[in-house]
MIDOSE-1310 file (N, C-alpha, C; in nm, 2 decimals, decimal comma, always signed):
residues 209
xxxx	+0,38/-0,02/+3,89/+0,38/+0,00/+3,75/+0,39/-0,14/+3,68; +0,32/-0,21/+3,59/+0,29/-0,28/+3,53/+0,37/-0,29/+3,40; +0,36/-0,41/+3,33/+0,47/-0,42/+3,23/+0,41/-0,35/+3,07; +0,26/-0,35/+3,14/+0,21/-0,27/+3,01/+0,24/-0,11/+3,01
xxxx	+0,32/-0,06/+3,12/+0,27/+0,08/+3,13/+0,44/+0,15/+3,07; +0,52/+0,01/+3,10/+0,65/+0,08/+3,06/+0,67/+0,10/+2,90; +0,75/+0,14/+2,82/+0,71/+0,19/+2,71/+0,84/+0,13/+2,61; +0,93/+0,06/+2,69/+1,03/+0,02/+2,62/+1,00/-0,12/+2,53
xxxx	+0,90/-0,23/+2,60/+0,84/-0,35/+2,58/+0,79/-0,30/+2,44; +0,71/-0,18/+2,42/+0,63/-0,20/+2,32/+0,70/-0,16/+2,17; +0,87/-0,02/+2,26/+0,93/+0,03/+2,12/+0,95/-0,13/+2,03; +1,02/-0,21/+2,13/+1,07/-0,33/+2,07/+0,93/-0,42/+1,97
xxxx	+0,85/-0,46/+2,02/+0,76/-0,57/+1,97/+0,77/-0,44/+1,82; +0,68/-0,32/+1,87/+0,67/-0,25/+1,74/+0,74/-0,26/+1,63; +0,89/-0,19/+1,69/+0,98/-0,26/+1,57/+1,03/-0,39/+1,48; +1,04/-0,46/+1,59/+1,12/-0,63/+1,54/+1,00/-0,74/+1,50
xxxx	+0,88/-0,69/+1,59/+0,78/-0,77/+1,51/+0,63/-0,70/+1,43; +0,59/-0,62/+1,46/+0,48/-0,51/+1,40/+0,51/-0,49/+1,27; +0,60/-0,42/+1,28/+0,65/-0,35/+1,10/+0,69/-0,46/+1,05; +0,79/-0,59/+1,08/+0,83/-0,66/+0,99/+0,75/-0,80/+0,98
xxxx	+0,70/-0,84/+1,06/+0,61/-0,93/+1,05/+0,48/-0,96/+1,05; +0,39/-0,82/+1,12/+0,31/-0,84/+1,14/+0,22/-0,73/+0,99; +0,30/-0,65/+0,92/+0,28/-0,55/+0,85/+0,36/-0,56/+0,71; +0,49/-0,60/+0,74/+0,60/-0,64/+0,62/+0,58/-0,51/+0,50
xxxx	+0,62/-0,42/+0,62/+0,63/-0,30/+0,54/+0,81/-0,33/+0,47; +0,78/-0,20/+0,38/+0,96/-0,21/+0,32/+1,05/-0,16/+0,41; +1,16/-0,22/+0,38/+1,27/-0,20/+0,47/+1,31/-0,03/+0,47; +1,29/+0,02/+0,39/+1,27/+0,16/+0,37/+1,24/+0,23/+0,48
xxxx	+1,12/+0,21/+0,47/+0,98/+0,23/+0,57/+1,03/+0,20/+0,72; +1,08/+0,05/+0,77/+1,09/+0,03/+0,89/+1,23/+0,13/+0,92; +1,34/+0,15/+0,80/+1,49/+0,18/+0,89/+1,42/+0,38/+0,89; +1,31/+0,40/+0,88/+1,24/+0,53/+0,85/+1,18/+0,54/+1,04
xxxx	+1,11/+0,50/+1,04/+1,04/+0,49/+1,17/+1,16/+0,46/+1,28; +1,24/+0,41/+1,25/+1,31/+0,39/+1,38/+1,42/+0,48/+1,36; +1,45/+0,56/+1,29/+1,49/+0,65/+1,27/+1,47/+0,76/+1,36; +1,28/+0,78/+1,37/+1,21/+0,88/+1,42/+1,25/+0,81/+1,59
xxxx	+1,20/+0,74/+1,63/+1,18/+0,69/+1,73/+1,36/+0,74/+1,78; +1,42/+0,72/+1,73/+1,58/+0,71/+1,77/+1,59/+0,85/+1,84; +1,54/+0,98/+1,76/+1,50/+1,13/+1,74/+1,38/+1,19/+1,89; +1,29/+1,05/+1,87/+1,17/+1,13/+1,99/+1,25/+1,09/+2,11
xxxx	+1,26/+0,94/+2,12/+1,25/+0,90/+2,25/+1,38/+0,98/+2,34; +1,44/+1,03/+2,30/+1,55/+1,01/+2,39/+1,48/+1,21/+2,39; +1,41/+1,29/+2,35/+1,38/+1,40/+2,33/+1,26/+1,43/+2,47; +1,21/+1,28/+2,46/+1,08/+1,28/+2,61/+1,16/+1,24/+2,68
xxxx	+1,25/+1,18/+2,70/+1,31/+1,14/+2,83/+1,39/+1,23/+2,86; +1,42/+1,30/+2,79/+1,47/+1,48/+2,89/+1,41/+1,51/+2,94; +1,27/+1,53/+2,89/+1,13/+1,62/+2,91/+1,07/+1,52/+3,05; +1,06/+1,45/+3,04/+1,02/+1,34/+3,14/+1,08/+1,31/+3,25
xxxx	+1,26/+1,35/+3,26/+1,33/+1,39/+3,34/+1,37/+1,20/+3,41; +1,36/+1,08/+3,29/+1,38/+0,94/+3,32/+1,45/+0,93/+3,22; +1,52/+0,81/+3,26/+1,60/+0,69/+3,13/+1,56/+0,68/+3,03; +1,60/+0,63/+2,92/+1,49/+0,60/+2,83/+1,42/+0,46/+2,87
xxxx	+1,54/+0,35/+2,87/+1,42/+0,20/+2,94/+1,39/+0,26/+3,07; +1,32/+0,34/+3,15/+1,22/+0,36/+3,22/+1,15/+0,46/+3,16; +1,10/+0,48/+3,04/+0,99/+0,59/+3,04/+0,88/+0,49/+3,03; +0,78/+0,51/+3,09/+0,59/+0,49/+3,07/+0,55/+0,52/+2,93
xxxx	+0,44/+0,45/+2,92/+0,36/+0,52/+2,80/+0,30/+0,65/+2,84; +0,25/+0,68/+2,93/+0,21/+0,82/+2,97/+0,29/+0,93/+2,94; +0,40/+0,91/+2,96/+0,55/+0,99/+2,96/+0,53/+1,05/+2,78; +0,50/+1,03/+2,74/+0,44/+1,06/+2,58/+0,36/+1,11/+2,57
xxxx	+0,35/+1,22/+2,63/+0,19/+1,29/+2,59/+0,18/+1,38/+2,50; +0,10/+1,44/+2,52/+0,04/+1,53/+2,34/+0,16/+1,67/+2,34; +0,19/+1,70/+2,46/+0,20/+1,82/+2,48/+0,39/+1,81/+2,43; +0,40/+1,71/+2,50/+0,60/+1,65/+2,48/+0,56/+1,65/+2,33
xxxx	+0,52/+1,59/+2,31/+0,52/+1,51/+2,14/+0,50/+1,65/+2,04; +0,39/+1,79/+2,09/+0,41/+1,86/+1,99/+0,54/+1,95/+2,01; +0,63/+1,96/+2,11/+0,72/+2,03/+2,14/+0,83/+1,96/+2,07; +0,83/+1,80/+2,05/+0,93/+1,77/+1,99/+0,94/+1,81/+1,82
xxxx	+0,77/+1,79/+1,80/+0,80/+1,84/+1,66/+0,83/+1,99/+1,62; +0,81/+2,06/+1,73/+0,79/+2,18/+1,67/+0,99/+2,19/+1,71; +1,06/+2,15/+1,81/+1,21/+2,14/+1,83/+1,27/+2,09/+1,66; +1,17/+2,00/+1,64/+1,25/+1,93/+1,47/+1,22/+2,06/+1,39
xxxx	+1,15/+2,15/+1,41/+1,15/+2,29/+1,29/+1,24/+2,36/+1,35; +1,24/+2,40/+1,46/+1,30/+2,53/+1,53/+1,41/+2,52/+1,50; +1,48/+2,41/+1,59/+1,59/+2,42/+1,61/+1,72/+2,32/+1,51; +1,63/+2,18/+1,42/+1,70/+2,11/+1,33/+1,68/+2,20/+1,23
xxxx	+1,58/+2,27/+1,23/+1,57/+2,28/+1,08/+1,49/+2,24/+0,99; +1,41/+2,15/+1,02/+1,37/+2,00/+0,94/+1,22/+2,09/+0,90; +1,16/+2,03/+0,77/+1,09/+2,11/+0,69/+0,92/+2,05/+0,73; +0,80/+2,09/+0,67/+0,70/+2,03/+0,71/+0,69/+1,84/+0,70
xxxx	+0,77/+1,82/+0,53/+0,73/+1,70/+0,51/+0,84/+1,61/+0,63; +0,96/+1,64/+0,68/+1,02/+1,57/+0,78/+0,95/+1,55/+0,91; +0,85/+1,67/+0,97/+0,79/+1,64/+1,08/+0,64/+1,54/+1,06; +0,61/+1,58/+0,94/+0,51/+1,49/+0,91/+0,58/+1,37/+0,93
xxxx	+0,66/+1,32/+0,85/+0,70/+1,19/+0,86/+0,76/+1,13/+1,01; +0,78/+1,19/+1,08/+0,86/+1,18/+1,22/+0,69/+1,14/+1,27; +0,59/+1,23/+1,28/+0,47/+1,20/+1,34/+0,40/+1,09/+1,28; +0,40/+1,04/+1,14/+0,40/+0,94/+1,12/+0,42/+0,83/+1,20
xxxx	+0,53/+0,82/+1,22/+0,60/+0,70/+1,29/+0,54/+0,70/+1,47; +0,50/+0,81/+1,47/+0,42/+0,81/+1,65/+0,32/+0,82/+1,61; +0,26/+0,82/+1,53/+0,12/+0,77/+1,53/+0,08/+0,64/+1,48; +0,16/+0,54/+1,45/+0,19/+0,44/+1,41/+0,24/+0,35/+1,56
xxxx	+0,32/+0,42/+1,60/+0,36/+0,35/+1,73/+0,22/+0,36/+1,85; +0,17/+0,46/+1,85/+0,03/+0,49/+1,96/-0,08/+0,44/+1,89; -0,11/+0,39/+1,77/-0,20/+0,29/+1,71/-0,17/+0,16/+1,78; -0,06/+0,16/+1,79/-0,04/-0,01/+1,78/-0,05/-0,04/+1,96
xxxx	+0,00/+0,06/+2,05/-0,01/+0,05/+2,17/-0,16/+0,02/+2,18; -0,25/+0,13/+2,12/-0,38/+0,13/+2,18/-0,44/+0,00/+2,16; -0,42/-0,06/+2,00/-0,45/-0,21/+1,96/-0,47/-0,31/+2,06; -0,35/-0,32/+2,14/-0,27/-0,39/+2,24/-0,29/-0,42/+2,35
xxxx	-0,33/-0,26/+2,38/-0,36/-0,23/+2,53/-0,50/-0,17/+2,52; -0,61/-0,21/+2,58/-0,74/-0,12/+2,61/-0,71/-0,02/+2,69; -0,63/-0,02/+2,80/-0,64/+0,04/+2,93/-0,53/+0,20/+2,87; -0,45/+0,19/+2,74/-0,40/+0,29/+2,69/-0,48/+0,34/+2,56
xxxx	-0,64/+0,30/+2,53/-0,70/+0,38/+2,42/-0,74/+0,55/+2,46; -0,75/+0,55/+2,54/-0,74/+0,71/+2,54/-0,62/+0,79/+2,51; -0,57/+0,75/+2,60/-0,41/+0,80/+2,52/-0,33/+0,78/+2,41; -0,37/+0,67/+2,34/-0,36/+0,63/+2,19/-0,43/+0,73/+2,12
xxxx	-0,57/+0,78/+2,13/-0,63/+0,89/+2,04/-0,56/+1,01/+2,08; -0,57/+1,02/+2,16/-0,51/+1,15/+2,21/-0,40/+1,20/+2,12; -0,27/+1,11/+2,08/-0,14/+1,13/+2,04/-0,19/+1,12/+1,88; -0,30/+1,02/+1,87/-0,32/+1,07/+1,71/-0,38/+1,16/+1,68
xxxx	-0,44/+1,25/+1,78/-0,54/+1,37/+1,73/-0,42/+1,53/+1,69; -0,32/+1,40/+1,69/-0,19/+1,56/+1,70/-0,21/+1,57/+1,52; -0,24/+1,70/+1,44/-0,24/+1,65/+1,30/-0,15/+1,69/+1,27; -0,08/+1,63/+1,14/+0,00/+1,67/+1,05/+0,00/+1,85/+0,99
xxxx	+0,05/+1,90/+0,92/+0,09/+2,01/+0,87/+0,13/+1,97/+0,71; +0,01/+2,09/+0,66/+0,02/+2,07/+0,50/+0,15/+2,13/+0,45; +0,23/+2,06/+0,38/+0,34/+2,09/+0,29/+0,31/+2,15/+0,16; +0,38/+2,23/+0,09/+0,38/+2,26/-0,03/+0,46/+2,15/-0,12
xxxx	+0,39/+2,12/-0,21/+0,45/+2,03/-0,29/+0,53/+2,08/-0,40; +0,61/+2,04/-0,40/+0,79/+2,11/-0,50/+0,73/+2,08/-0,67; +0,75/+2,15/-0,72/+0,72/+2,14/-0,89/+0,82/+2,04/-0,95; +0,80/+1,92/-1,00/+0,86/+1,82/-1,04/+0,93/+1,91/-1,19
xxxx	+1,03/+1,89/-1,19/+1,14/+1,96/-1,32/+1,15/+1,81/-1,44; +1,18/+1,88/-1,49/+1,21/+1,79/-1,62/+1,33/+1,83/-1,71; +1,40/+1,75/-1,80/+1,49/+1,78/-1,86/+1,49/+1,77/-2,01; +1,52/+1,89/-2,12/+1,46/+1,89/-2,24/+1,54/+1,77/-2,33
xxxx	+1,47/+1,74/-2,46/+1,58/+1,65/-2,54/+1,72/+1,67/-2,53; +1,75/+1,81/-2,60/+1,88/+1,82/-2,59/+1,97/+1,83/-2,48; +1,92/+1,84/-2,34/+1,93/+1,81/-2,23/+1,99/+1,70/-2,16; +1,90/+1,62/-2,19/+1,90/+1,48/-2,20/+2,04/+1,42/-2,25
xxxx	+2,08/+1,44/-2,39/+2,15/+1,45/-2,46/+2,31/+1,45/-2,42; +2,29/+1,56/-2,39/+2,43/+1,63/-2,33/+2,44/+1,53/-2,22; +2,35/+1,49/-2,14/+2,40/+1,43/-1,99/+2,45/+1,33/-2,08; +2,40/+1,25/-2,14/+2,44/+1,09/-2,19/+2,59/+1,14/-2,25
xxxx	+2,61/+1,23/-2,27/+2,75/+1,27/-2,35/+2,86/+1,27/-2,23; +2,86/+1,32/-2,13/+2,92/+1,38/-2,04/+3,07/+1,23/-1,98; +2,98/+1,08/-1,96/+3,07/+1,02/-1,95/+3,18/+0,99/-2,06; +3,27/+0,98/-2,00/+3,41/+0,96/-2,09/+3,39/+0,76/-2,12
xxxx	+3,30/+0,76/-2,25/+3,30/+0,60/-2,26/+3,42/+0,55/-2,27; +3,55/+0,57/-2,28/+3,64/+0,51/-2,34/+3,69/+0,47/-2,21; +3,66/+0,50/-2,08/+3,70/+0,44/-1,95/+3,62/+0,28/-1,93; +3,64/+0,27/-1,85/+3,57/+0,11/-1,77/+3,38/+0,24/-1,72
xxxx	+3,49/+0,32/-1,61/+3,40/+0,40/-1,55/+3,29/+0,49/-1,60; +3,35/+0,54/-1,71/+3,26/+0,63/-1,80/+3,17/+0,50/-1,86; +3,20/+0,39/-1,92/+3,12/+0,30/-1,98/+3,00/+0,28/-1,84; +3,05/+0,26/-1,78/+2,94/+0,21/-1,67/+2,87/+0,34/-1,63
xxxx	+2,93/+0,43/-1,64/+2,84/+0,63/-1,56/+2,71/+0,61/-1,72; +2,76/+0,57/-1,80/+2,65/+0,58/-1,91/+2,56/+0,52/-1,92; +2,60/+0,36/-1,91/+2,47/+0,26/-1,88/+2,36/+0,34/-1,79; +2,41/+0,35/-1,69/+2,33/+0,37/-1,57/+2,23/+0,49/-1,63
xxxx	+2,30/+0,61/-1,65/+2,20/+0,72/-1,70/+2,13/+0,67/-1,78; +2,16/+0,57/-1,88/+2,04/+0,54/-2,00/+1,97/+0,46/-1,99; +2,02/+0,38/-1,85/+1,91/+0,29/-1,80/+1,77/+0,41/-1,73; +1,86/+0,47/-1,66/+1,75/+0,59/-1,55/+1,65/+0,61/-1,66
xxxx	+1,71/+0,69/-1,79/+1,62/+0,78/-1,91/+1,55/+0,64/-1,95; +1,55/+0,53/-2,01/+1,49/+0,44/-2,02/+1,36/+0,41/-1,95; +1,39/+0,38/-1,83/+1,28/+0,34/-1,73/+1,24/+0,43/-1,65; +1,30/+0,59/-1,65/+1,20/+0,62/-1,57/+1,27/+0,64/-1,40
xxxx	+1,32/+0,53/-1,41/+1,33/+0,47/-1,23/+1,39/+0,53/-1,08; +1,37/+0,57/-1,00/+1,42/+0,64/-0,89/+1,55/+0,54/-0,94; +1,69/+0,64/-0,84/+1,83/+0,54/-0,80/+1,83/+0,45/-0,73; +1,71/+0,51/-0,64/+1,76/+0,37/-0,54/+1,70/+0,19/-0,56
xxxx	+1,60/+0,26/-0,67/+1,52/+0,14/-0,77/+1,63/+0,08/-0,82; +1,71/+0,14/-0,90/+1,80/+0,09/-0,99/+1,92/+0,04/-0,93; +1,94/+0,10/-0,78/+2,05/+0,02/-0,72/+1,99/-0,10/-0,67; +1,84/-0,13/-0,67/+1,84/-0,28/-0,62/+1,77/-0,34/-0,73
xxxx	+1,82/-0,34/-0,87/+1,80/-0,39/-0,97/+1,91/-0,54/-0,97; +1,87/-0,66/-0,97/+1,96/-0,76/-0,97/+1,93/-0,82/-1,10; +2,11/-0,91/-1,15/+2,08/-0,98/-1,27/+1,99/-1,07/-1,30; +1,96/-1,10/-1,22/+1,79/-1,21/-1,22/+1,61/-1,12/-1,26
xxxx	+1,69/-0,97/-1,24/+1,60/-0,91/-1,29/+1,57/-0,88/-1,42; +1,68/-0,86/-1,50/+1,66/-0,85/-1,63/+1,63/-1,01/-1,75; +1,55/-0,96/-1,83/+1,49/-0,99/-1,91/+1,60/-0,92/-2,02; +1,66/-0,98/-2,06/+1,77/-0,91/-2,22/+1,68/-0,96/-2,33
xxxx	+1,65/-1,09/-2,34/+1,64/-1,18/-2,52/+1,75/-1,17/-2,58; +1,72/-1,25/-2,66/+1,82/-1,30/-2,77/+1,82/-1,17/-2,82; +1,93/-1,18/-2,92/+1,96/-1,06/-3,03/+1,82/-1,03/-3,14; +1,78/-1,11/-3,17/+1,64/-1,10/-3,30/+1,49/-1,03/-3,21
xxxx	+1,54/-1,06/-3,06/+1,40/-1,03/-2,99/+1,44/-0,96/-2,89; +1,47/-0,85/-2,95/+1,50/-0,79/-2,82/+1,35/-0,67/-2,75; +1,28/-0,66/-2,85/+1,19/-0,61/-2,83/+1,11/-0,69/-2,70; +1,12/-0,77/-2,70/+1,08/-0,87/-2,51/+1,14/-0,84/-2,43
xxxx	+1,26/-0,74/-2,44/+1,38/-0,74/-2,37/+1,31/-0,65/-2,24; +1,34/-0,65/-2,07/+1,25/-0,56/-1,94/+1,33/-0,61/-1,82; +1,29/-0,50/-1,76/+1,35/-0,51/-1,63/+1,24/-0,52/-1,53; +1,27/-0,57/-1,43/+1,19/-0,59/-1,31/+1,22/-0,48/-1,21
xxxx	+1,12/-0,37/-1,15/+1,17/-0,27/-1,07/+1,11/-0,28/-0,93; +1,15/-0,24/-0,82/+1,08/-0,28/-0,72/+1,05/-0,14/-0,63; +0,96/-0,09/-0,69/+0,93/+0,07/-0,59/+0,88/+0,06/-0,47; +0,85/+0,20/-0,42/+0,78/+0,22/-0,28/+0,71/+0,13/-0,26
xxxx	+0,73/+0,09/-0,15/+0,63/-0,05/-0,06/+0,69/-0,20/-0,11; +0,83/-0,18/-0,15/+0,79/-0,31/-0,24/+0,74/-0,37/-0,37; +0,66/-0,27/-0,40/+0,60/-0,30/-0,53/+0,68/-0,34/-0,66; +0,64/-0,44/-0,71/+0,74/-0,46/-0,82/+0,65/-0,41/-0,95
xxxx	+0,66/-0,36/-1,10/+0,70/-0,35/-1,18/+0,77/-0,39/-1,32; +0,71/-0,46/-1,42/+0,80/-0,42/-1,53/+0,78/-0,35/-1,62; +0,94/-0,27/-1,66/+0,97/-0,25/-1,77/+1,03/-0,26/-1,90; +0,98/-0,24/-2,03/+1,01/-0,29/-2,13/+1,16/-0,20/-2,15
xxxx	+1,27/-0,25/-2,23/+1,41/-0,21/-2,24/+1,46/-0,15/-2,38; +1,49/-0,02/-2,39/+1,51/-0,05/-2,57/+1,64/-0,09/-2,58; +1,63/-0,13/-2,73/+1,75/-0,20/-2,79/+1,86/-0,13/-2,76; +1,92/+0,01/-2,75/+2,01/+0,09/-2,74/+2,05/+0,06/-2,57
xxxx	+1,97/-0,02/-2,50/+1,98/-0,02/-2,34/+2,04/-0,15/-2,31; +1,96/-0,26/-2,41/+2,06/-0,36/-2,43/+2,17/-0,40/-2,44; +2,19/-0,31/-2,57/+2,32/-0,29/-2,62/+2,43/-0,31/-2,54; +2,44/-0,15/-2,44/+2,49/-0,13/-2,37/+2,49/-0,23/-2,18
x	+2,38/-0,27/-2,16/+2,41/-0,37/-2,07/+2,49/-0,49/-2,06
C-alpha cells in the first residue's frame, strides 16, 4: 500500500491546507466540513472493519458513503438540507483526492455521482410594524442589559443582518460621523463566504450605539 492510497494523508492536506490556503474559504465553511468528516470517517471505519489512520481511499466507496447518509436521516434524524451539506463536504474531499491523484479519478467520480436530495425550502416569515414594535419595547432600558438587548435588536431591524454578522461586527467597523452628519453614518458587515458589505445607519441607531 502506497502513501497515496491511505486516506488519512489526504483528510489532513484537505483540511489544514486545501480549504484554508489553497481555497480561503470562510471559517464557517472549513469548522462545517470537518465537522462532516468528524461524522463519516469514523462511520466507514466500522463499515470497513479498520482504524481510522488506516483506512485507504478505496475504503470510501459509493455504497458506505450512501449508507452513511441515509444513517444521518434514519437514525440522527438529520433533515435533507443536513445530508446535503455532509455530502458536500465528501464531494469536496473526493474532488480534491482525484485532483491529486490520477490513479484515484475513477473513484473520485464515482463518489461524486452520489447526488444530492432536493429540499423544500421553508417560507421566509416576516414581522409586521407593530410587531416590530413591541419586540424593541420588550427590553427593560433602564438596566445596563436591557440598554444593550435593545441596541442590538435595532441594530438587527436596521441592517437587516444575520446574528452571527452582527456578532462579528468590530468597532473599526462602524462608520458613526459627527453629530451634523450622521446621515454618512454605516456599518461594515461580513456575510457568507466572507463577503463584506456596507450598510448605511439611521440616526436612531446612532443614537443608541
Amino acid at each position: 500500500m502506497t502513501n497515496t492510497d491511505l486516506l488519512s494523508p489526504w483528510v489532513r492536506h484537505f483540511l489544514l491546507e486545501y480549504l484554508v490556503v489553497e481555497r480561503n474559504l470562510a471559517r464557517n465553511t472549513q469548522k462545517s466540513y470537518r465537522d462532516a468528516l468528524q461524522q463519516f470517517l469514523p462511520f466507514i471505519a466500522r463499515a470497513a472493519h479498520r482504524r481510522i489512520e488506516r483506512l485507504r481511499v478505496e475504503d470510501v466507496s459509493p455504497a458506505r458513503t450512501r449508507a452513511f447518509l441515509q444513517d444521518l436521516e434514519r437514525t440522527r434524524g438529520c433533515g435533507s438540507a443536513t445530508r446535503n451539506q455532509r455530502l458536500a463536504a465528501i464531494h469536496s474531499l473526493a474532488r480534491f483526492i482525484g485532483l491529486h491523484s490520477p490513479e484515484h479519478l475513477e473513484w473520485s467520480g464515482q463518489i461524486q455521482t452520489i447526488a444530492s436530495k432536493k429540499a423544500a425550502r421553508p417560507l421566509v416569515g416576516y414581522l409586521e410594524k407593530d410587531e416590530l414594535d413591541a419586540l424593541l419595547k420588550a427590553p427593560d432600558q433602564r438596566t445596563p442589559q436591557g440598554r444593550r438587548d435593545y441596541a442590538v435588536l435595532l441594530f438587527l431591524y436596521n441592517t437587516g443582518a444575520r446574528a452571527d454578522e452582527v456578532a462579528q461586527v468590530r468597532i473599526g467597523d462602524l462608520e458613526l460621523g459627527a453629530t451634523s452628519s450622521r446621515d454618512a453614518s454605516s456599518v461594515l458587515l461580513r456575510g457568507k463566504g466572507n463577503k463584506p458589505r456596507r450598510c448605511p445607519l439611521w440616526p436612531r441607531t446612532v443614537d443608541e450605539l
